[in-house]
C-alpha positions in Angstrom: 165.6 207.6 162.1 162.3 208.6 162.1 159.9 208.7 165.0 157.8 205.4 164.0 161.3 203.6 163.9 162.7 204.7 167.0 159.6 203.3 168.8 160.3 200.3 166.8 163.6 199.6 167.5 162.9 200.3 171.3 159.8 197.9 171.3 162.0 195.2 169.7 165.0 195.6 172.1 162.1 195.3 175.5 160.2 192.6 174.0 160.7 191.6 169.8 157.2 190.1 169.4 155.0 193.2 170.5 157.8 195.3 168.4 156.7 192.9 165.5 153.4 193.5 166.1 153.2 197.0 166.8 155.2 197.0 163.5 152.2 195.5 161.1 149.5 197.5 163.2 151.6 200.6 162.0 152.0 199.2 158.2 148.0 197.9 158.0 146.9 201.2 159.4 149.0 203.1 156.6 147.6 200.5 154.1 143.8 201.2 155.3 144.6 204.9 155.3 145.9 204.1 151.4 142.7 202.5 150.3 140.4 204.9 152.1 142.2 207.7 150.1 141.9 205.9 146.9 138.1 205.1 147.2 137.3 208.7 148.4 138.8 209.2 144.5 136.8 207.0 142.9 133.4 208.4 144.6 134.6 211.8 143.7 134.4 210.4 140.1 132.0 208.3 140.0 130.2 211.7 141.3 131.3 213.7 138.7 130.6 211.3 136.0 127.1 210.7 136.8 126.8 214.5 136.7 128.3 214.9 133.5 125.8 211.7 132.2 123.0 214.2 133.9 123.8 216.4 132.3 124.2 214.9 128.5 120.5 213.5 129.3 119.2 216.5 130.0 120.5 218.3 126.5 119.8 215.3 124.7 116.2 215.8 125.6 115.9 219.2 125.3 117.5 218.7 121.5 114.7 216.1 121.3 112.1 218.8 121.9 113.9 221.3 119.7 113.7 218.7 116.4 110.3 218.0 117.4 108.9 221.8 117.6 110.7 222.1 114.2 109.4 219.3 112.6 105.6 220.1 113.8 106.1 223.6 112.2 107.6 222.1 109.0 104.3 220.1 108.7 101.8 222.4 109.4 104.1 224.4 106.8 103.3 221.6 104.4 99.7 220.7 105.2 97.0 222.2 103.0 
């Protein structure tokens, strides 16, 4: 058995209702442990994807520039 049960089964032979007890405080804390895992996850990509959307806006802008530097030399090309 492992360690966690061995306290169990010694809590429930003294006294069955703090072994119970004990028991859920030992399962909630695993479960909380669980969800704090899984929404250190999701910042990490939520993180990362606002980087990436950063980063899209920032070549989408500078592409913006680009086409508009071309186009003012295209029309001075083209004015008289």
């Amino acid at each position: 058995m492992t360690e966690e049960a061995n306290i169990i089964s010694n809590l429930i032979t003294v006294s069955p209702v703090v072994g119970v007890l004990i028991y859920f405080i030992m399962y909630f804390q695993k479960v909380i442990k669980g969800h704090k895992e899984e929404l250190k996850t999701k910042d990490e990509l939520i993180q990362r994807l606002n980087d990436e959307r950063k980063e899209t806006a920032t070549e989408i802008v500078a592409f913006g520039r680009d086409i508009n530097t071309t186009l003012e030399k295209l029309i001075e090309r083209l004015t008289p």
